[in-house]
Biotite code that builds the C-alpha atoms (Angstrom):
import biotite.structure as struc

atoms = struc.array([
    struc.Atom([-0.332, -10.252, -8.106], chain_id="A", res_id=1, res_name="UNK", atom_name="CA", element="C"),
    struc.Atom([3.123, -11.037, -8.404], chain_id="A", res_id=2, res_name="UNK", atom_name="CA", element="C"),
    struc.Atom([4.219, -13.851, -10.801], chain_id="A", res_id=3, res_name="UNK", atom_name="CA", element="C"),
    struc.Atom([6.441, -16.368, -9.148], chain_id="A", res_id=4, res_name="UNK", atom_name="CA", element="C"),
    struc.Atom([9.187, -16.078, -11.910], chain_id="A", res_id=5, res_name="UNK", atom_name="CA", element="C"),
    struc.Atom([9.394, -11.977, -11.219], chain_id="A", res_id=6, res_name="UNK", atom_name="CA", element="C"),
    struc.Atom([9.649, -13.137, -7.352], chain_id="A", res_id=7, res_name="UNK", atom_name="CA", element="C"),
    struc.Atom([11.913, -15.661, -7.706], chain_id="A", res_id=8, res_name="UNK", atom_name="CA", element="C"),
    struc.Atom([14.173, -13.299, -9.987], chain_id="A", res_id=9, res_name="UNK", atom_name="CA", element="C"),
    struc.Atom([14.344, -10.620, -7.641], chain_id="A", res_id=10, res_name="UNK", atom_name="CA", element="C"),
    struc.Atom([15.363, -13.078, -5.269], chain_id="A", res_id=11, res_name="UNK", atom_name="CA", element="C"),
    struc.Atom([17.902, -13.981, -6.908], chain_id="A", res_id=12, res_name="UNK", atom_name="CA", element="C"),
    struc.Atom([19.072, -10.881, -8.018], chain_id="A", res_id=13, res_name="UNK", atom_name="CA", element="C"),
    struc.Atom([19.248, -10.354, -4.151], chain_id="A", res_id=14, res_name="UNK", atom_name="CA", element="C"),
    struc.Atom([20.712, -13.658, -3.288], chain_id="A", res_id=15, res_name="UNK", atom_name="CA", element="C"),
    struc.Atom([23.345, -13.436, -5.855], chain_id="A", res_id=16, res_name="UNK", atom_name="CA", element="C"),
    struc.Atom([24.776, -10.379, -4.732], chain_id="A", res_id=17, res_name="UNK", atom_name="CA", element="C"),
    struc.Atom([24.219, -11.429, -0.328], chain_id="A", res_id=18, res_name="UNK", atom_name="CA", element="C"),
    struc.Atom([22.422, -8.375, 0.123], chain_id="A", res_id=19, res_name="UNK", atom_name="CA", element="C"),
    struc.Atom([19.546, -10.437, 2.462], chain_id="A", res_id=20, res_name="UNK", atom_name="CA", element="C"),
    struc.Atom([21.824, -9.524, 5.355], chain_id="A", res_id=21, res_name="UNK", atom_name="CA", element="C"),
    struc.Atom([20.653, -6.317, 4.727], chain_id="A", res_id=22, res_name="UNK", atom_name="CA", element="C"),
    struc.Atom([17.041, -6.353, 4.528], chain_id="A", res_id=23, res_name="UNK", atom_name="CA", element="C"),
    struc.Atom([15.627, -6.419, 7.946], chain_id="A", res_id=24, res_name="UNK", atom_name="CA", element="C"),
    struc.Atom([12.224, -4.659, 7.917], chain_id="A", res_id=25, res_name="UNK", atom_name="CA", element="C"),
    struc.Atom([12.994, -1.232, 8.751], chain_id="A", res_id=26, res_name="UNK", atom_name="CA", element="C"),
    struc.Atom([15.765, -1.052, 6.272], chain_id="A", res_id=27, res_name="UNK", atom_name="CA", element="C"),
    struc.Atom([13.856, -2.404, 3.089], chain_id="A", res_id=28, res_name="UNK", atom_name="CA", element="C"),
    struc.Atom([10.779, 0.213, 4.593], chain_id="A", res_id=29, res_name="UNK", atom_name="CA", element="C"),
    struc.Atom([13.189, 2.724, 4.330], chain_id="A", res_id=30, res_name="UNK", atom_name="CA", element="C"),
    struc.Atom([14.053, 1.903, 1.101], chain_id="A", res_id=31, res_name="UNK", atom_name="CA", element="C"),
    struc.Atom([10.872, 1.912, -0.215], chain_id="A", res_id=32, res_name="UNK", atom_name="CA", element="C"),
    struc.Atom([10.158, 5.093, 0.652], chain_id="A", res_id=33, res_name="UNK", atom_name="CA", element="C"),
    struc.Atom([13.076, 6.845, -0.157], chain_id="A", res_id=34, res_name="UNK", atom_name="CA", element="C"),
    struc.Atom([12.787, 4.617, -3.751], chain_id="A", res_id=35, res_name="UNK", atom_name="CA", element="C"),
    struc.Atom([9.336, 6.221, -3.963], chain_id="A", res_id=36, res_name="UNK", atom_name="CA", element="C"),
    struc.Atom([10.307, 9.811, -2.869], chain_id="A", res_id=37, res_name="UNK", atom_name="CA", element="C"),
    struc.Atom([12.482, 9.302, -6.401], chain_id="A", res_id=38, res_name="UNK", atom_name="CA", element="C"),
    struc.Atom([9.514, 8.530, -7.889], chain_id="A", res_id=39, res_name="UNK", atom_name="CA", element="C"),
    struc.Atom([7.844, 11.831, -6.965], chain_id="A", res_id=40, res_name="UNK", atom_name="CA", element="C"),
    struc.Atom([10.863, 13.910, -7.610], chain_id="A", res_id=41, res_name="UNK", atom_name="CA", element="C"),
    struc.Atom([10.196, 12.957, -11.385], chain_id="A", res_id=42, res_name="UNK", atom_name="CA", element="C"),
    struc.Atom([7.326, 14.986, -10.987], chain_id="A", res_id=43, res_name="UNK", atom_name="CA", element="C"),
    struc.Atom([8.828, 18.353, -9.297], chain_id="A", res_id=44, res_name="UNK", atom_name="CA", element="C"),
    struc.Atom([8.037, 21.315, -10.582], chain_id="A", res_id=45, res_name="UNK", atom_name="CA", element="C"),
    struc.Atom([6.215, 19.861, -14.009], chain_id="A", res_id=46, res_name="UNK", atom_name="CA", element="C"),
    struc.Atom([2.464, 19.635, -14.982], chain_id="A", res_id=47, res_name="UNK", atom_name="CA", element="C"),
    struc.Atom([0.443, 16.559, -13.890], chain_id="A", res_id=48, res_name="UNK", atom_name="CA", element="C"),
    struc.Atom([1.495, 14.486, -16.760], chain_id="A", res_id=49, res_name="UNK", atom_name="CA", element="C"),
    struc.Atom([4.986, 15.957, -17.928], chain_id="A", res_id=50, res_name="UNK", atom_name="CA", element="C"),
    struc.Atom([7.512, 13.650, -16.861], chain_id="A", res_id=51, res_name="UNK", atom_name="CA", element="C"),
    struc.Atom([10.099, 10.965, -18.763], chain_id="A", res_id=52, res_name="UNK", atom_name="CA", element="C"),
    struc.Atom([8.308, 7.632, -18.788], chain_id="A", res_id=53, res_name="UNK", atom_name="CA", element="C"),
    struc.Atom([11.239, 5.866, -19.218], chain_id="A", res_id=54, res_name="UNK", atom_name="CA", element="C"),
    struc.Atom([12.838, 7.140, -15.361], chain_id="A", res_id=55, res_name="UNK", atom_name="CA", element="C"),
    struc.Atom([9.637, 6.821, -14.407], chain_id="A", res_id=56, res_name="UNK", atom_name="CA", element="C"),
    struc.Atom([8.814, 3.145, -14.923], chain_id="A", res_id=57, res_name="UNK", atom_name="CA", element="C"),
    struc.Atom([12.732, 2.679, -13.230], chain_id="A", res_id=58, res_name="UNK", atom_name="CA", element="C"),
    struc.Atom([11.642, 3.983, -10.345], chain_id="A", res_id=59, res_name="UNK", atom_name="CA", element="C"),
    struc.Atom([8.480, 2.779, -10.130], chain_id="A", res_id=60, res_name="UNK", atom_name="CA", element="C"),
    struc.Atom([9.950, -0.588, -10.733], chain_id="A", res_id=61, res_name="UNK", atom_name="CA", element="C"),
    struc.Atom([12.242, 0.164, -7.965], chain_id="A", res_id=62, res_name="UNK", atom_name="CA", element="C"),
    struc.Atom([9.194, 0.977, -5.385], chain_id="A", res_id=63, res_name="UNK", atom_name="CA", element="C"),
    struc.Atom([7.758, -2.363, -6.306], chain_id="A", res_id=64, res_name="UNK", atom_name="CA", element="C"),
    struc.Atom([10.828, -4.831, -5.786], chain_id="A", res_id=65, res_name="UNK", atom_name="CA", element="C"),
    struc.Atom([11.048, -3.309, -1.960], chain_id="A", res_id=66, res_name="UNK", atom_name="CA", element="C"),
    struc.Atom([7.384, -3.607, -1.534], chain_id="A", res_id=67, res_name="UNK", atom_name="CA", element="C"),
    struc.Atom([7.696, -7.089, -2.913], chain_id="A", res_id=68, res_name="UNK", atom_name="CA", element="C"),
    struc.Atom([11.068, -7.706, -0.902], chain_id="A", res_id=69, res_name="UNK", atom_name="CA", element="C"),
    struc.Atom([9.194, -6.238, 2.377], chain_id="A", res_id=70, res_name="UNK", atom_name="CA", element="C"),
    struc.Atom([5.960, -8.683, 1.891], chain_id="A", res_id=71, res_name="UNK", atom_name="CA", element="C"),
    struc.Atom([8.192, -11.376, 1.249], chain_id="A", res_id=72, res_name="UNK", atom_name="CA", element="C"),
    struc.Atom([10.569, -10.942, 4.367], chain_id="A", res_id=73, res_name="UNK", atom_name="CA", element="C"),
    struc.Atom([7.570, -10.662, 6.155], chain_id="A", res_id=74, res_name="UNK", atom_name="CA", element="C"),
    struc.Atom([5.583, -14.046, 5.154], chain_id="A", res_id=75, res_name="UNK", atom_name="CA", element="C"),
    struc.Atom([2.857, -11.146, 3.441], chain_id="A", res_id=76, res_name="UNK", atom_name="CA", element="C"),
    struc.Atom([0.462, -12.325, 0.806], chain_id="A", res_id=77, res_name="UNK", atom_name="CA", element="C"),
    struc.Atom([0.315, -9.188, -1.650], chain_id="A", res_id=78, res_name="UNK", atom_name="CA", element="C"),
    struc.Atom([-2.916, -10.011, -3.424], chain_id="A", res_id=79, res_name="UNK", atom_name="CA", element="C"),
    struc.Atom([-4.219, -11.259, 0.301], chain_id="A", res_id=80, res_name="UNK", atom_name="CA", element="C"),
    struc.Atom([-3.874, -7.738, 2.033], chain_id="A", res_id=81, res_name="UNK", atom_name="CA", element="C"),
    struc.Atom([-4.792, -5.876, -1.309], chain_id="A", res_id=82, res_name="UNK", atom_name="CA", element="C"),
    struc.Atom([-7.984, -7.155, -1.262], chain_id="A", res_id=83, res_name="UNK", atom_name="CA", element="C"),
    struc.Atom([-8.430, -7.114, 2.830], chain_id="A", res_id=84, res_name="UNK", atom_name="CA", element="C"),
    struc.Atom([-8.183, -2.984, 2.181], chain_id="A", res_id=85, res_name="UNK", atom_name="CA", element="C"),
    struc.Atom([-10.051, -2.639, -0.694], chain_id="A", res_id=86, res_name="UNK", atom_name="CA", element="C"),
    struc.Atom([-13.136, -4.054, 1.443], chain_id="A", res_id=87, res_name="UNK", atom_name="CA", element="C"),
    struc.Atom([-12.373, -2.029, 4.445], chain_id="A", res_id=88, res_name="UNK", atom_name="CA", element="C"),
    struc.Atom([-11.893, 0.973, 1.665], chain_id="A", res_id=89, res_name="UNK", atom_name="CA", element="C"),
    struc.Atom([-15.171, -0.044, 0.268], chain_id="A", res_id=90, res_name="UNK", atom_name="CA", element="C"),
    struc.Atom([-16.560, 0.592, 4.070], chain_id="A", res_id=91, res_name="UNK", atom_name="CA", element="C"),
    struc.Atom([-14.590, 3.943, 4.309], chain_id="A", res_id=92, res_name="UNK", atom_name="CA", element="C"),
    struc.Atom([-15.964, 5.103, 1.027], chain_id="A", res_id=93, res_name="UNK", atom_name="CA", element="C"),
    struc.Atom([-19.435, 3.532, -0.254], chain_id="A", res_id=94, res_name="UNK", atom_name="CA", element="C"),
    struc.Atom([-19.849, 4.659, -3.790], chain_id="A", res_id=95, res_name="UNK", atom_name="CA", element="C"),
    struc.Atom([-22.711, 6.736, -2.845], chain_id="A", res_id=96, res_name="UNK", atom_name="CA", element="C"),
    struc.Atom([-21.132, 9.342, -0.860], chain_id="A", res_id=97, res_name="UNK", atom_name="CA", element="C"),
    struc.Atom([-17.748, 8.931, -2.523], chain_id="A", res_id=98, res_name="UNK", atom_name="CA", element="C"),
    struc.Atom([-18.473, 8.862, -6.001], chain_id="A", res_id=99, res_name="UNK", atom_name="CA", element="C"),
    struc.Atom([-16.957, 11.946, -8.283], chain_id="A", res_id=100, res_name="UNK", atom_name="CA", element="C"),
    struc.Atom([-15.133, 13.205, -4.791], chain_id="A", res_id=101, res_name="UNK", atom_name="CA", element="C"),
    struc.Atom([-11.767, 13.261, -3.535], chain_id="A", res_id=102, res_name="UNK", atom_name="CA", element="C"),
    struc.Atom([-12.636, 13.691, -0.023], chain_id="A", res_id=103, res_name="UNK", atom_name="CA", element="C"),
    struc.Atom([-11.242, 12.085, 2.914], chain_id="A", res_id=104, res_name="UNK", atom_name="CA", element="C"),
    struc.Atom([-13.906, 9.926, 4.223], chain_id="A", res_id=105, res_name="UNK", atom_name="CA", element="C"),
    struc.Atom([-14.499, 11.334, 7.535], chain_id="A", res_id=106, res_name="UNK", atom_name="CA", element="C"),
    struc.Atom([-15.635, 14.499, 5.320], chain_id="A", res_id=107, res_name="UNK", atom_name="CA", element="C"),
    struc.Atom([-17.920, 12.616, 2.956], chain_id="A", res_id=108, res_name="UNK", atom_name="CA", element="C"),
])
């Protein structure tokens, strides 16, 4: 999922600057989410599709480097655990019942 050069630049980045002092768990989980609350704010008060690409790939961008930097603290194999939900998701939602539907699937 993640190609080793973008990992081993944000690393870097990171390393460079002795922020992994900083990034226990909880703090790079709080990140994340208050990186992707940004990325929802971009979206406030505008139609589905109205907002500045360019903030929104920034933020977006941001999201992903603390997801990354969480998995990666965390000896987490992105593509691993992507794929370990998409089959449980696959359970949770068979294409029969969920097709064309946006229900939750205890509603399906």
């Amino acid at each position: 999922m993640i190609d080793i050069k973008t990992l081993d630049a944000i690393l870097k980045f990171r390393d460079e600057r002795d922020w992994e002092k900083f990034h226990n768990s909880k703090d790079l989980a709080v990140a994340l989410s208050i990186e992707a609350s940004e990325l929802l704010e971009l979206f406030l008060w505008k139609e589905n599709e109205n907002f500045n690409k360019s903030k929104f790939e920034d933020e977006l961008a941001d999201v992903m480097m603390y997801a990354i930097l969480l998995a990666n603290k965390n000896n987490i194999d992105l593509n691993s655990i992507i794929l370990s939900k998409l089959e449980k998701n696959k359970q949770k939602y068979p294409v029969e019942k969920a097709k064309g539907r946006s229900d939750k699937y205890d509603e399906l």
